[in-house]
MIFI-204037 format. One record per residue (C-alpha): chain; x, y, z; residue in one letter. Coordinates in Angstrom, 3 decimals. Each point is the difference from the previous one (the first is absolute). Layout:
+-------+----------+----------+----------+------+
: tikol :        u :        v :        w : mise :
+-------+----------+----------+----------+------+
:     A :        X :        Y :        Z :    a :
...
+-------+----------+----------+----------+------+
***
This chain:
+-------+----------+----------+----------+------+
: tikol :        u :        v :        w : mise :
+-------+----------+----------+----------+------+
:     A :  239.478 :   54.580 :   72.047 :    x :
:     A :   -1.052 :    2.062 :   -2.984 :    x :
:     A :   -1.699 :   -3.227 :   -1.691 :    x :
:     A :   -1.863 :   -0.267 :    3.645 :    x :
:     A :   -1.044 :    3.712 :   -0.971 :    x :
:     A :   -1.288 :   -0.709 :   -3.111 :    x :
:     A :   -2.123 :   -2.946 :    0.517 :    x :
:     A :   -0.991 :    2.025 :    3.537 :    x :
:     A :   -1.398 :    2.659 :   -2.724 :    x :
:     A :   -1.658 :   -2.122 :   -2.458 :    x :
:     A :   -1.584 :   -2.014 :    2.998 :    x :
:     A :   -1.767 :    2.959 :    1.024 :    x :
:     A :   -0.659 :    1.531 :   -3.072 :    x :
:     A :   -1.673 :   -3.245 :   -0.902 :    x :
:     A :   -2.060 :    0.369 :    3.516 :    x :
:     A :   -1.025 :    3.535 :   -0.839 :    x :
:     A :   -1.649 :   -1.183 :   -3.381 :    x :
:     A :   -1.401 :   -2.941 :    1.458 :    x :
:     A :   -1.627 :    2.806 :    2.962 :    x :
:     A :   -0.852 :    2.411 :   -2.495 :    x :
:     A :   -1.976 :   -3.215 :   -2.138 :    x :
:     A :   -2.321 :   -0.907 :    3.311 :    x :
:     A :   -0.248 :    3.775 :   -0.150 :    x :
:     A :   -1.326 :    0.093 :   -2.918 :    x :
:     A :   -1.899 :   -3.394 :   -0.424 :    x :
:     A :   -1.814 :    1.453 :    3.607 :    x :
:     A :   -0.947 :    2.721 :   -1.681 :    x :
:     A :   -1.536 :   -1.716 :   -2.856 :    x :
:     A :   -1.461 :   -2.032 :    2.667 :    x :
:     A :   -1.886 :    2.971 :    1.366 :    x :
:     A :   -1.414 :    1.253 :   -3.411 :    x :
:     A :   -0.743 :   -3.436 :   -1.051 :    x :
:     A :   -2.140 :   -0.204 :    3.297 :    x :
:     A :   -1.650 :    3.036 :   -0.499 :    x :
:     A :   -1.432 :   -0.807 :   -2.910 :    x :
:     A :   -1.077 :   -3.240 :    0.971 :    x :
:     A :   -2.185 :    2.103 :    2.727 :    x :
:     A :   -0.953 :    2.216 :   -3.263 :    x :
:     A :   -1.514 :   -2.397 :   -2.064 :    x :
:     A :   -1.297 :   -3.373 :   -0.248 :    x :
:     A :    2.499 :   -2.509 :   -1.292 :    x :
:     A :   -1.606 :   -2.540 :   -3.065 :    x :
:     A :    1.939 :   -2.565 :   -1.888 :    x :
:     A :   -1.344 :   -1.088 :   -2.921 :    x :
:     A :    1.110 :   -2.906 :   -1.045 :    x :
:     A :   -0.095 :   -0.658 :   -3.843 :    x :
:     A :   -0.168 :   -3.916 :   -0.655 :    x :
:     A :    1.746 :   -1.644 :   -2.159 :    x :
:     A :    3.058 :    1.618 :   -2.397 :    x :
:     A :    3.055 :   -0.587 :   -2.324 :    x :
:     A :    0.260 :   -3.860 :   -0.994 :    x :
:     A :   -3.131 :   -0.663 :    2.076 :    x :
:     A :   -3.096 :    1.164 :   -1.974 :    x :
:     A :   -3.059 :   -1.084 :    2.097 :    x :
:     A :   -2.670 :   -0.895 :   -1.809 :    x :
:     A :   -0.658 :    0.709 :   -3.897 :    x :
:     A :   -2.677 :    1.197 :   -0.683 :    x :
:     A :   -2.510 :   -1.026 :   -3.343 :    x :
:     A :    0.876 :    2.943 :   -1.751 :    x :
:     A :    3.464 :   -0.474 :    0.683 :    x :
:     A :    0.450 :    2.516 :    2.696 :    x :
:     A :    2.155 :   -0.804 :    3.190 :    x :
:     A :   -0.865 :   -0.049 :    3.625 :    x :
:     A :    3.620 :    1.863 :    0.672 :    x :
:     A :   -0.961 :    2.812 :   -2.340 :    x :
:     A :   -3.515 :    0.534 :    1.142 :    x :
:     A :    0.977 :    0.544 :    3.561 :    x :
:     A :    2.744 :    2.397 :   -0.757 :    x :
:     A :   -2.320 :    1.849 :   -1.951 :    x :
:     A :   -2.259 :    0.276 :    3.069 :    x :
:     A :    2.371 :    0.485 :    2.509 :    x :
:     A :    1.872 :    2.619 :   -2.396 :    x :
:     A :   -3.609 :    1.951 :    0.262 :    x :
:     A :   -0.514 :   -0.582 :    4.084 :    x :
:     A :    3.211 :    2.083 :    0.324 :    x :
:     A :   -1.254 :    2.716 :   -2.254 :    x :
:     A :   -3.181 :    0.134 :    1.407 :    x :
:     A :    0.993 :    0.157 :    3.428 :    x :
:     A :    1.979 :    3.271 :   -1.367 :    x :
:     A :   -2.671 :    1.634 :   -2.335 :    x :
:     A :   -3.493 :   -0.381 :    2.132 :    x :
:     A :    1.400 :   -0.694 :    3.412 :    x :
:     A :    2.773 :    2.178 :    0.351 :    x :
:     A :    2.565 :   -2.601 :    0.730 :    x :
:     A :   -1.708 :   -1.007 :    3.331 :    x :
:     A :    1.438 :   -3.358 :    0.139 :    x :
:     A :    3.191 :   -0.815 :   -0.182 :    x :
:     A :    0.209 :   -2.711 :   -2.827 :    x :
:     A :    3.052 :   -2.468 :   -1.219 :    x :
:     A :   -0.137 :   -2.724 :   -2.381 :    x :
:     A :    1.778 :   -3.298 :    0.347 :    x :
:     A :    0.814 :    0.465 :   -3.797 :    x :
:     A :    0.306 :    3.191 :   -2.370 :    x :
:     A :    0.951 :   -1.804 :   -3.234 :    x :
:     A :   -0.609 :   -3.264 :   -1.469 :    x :
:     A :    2.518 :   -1.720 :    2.334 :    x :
:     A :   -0.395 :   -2.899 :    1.597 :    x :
:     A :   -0.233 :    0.198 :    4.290 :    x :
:     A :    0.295 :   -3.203 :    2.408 :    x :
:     A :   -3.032 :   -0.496 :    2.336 :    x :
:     A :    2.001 :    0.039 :    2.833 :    x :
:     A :    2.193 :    3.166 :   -0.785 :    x :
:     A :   -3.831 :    1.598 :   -1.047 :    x :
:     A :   -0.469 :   -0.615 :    3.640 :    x :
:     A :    2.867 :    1.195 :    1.487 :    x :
:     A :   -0.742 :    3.265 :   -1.999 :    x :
:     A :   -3.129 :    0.597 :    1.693 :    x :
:     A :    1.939 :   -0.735 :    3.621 :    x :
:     A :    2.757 :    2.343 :   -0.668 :    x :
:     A :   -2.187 :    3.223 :   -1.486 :    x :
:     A :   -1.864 :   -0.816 :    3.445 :    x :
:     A :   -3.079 :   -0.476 :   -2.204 :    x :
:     A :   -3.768 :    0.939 :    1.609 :    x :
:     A :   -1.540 :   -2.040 :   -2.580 :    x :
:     A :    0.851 :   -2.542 :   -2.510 :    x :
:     A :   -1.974 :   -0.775 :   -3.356 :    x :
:     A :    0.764 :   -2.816 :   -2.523 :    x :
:     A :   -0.956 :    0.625 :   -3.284 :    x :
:     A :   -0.848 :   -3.273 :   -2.463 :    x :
:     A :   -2.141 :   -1.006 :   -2.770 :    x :
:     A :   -1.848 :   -3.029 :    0.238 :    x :
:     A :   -0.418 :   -2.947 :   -2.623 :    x :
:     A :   -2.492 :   -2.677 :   -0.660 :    x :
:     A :   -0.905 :   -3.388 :   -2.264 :    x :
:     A :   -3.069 :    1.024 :    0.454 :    x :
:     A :   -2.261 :    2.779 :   -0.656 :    x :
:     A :    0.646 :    2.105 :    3.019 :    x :
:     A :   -0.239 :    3.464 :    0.788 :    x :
:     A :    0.220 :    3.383 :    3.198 :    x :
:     A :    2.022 :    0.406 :    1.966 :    x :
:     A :    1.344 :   -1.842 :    3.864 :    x :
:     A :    2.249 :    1.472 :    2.752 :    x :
:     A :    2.132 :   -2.230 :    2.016 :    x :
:     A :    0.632 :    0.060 :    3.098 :    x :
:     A :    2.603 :   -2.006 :    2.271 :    x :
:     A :   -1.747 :   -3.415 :    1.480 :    x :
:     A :    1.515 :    0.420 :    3.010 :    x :
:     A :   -1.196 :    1.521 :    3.547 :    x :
:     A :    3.601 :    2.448 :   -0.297 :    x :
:     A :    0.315 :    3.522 :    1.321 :    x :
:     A :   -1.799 :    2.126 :   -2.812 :    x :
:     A :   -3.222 :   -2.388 :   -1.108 :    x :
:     A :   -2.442 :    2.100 :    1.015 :    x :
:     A :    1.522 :    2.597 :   -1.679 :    x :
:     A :    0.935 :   -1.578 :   -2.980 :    x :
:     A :   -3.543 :   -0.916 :   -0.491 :    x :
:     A :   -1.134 :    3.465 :    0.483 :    x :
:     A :    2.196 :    0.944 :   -2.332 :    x :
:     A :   -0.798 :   -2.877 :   -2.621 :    x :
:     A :   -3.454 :    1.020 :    0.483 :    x :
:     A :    0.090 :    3.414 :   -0.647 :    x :
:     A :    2.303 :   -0.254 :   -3.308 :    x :
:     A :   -2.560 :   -3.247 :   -1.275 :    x :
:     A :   -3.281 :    2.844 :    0.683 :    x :
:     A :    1.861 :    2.741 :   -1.857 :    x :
:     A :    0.784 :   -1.602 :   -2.923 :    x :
:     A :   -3.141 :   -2.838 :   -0.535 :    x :
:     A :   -2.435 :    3.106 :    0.850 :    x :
:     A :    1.282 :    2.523 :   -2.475 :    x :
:     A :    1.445 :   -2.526 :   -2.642 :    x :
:     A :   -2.621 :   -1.916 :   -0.146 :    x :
:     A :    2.065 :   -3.062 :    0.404 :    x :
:     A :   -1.572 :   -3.392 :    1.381 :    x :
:     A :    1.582 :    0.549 :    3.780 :    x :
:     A :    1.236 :   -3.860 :    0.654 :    x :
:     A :    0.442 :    0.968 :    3.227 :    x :
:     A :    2.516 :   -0.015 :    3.241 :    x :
:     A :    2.357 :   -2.864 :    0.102 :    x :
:     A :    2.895 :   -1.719 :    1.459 :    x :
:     A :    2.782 :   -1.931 :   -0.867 :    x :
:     A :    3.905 :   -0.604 :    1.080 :    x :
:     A :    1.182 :    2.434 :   -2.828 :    x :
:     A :    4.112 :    0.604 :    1.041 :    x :
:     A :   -0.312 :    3.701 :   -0.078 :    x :
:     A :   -2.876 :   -0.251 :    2.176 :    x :
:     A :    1.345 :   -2.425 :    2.218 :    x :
:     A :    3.373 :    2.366 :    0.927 :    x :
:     A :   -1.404 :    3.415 :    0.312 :    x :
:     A :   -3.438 :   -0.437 :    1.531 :    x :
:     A :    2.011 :   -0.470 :    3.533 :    x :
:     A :    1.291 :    3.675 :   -0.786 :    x :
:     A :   -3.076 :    1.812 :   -1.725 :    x :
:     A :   -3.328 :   -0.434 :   -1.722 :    x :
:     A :    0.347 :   -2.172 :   -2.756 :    x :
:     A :   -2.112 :   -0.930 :   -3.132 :    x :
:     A :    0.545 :   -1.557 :   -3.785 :    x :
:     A :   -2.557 :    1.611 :   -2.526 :    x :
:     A :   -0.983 :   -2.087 :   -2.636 :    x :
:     A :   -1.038 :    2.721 :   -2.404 :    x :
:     A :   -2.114 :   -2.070 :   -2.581 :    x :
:     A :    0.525 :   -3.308 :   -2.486 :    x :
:     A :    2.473 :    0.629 :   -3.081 :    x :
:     A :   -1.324 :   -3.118 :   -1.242 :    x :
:     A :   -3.677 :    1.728 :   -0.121 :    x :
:     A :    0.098 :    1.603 :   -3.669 :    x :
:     A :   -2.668 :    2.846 :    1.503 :    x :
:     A :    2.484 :    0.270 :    3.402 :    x :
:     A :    3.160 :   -0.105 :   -2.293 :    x :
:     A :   -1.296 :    2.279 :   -2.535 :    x :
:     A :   -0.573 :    2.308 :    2.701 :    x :
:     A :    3.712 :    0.336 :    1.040 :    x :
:     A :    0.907 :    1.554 :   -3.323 :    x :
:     A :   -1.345 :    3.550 :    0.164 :    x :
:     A :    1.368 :    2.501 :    2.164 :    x :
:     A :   -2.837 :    0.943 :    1.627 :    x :
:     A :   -0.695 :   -2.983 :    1.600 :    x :
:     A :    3.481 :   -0.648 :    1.242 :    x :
:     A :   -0.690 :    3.663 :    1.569 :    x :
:     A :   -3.474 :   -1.149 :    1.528 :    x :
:     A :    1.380 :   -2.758 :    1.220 :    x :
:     A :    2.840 :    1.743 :    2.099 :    x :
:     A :   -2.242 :    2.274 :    1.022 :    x :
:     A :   -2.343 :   -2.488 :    1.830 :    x :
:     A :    3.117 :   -1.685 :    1.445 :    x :
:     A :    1.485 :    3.202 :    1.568 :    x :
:     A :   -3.295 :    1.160 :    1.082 :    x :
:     A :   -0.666 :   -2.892 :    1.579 :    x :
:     A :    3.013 :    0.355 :    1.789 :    x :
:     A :   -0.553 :    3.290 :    1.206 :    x :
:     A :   -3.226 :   -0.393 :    1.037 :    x :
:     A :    1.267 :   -3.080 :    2.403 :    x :
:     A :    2.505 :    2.424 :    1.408 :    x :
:     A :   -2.395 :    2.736 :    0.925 :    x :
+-------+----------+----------+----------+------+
***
């Protein structure tokens, strides 16, 4: 009888915690959702990381670094000049390195409103500018996807001066699994195996002009 007590006690102990969790994951529920209403919701996606370099460029630098870099300066920018008006998470912080599909099962589970891939491209040959892929499909977002593309590809080609290689598509993975769920694109920032493209990646300033394009471009496809 008194072990029936006892295990009649911890039983409902053990349902009061598990009441007072949905408790409180419903309230965290309710905050989370109002700020998705607050603010748009951008994943950046930083390609590349850890044991997987990306592309090296001819002075050495790495495609992994570069894009931190930038992405490192979208979130501060998106602080300093816009007030923190969108709402922005990285697939990657550190030099780490990220699986494509958990990249887009990030974007999924934030509930993302847009999704932008950040690469470096590389070349044999003597290329240069910049591209903006889109999914080749006929999916749910396209249209916006390519509204997107486009308006990230003007930004930065237009006040960079960068050769603008134009709007693309291709079967890219992290395209392929989140364009379904939001507007997509991969941003293929400039050629690290252009000396005058690479060379440009090493000052400051031009990592900062380059995030700034990117996240205006973004927040001009939003208005």
């Amino acid at each position: 009888m008194q072990k029936g007590l006892i295990f009649m006690k911890t039983n409902l102990k053990m349902k009061l915690k598990n009441v007072l969790f949905l408790l409180a994951m419903l309230k965290m529920c309710f905050l989370f959702g109002q700020n998705l209403d607050a603010r748009k919701r951008i994943v950046i996606d930083v390609g590349h990381g850890g044991k997987d370099s990306g592309a090296i460029g001819i002075n050495g630098i790495q495609e992994k670094d570069v894009v931190l870099y930038i992405a490192q300066e979208i979130i501060r920018l998106n602080k300093t000049i816009f007030d923190d008006k969108l709402d922005i998470y990285l697939t990657r912080y550190s030099d780490t390195f990220i699986a494509l599909s958990d990249r887009s099962r990030l974007a999924k589970a934030l509930m993302a409103d847009v999704l932008v891939s950040l690469h470096c491209n590389a070349s044999p040959y003597y290329s240069k500018g910049i591209e903006v892929y889109v999914h080749n499909s006929e999916k749910l977002h396209i249209k916006e996807s390519i509204a997107l593309g486009t308006t990230i590809l003007n930004e930065s080609t237009q006040k960079l001066r960068f050769e603008k290689r134009g709007l693309k598509s291709a079967n890219f993975q992290v395209l392929r699994e989140t364009v379904g769920f939001c507007p997509s694109v991969l941003v293929e920032i400039g050629f690290v195996t252009n000396m005058n493209e690479a060379d440009y990646f090493l000052k400051l300033s031009n990592i900062r002009a380059m995030a700034l394009s990117i996240l205006v471009g973004i927040y001009n496809y939003l208005k």
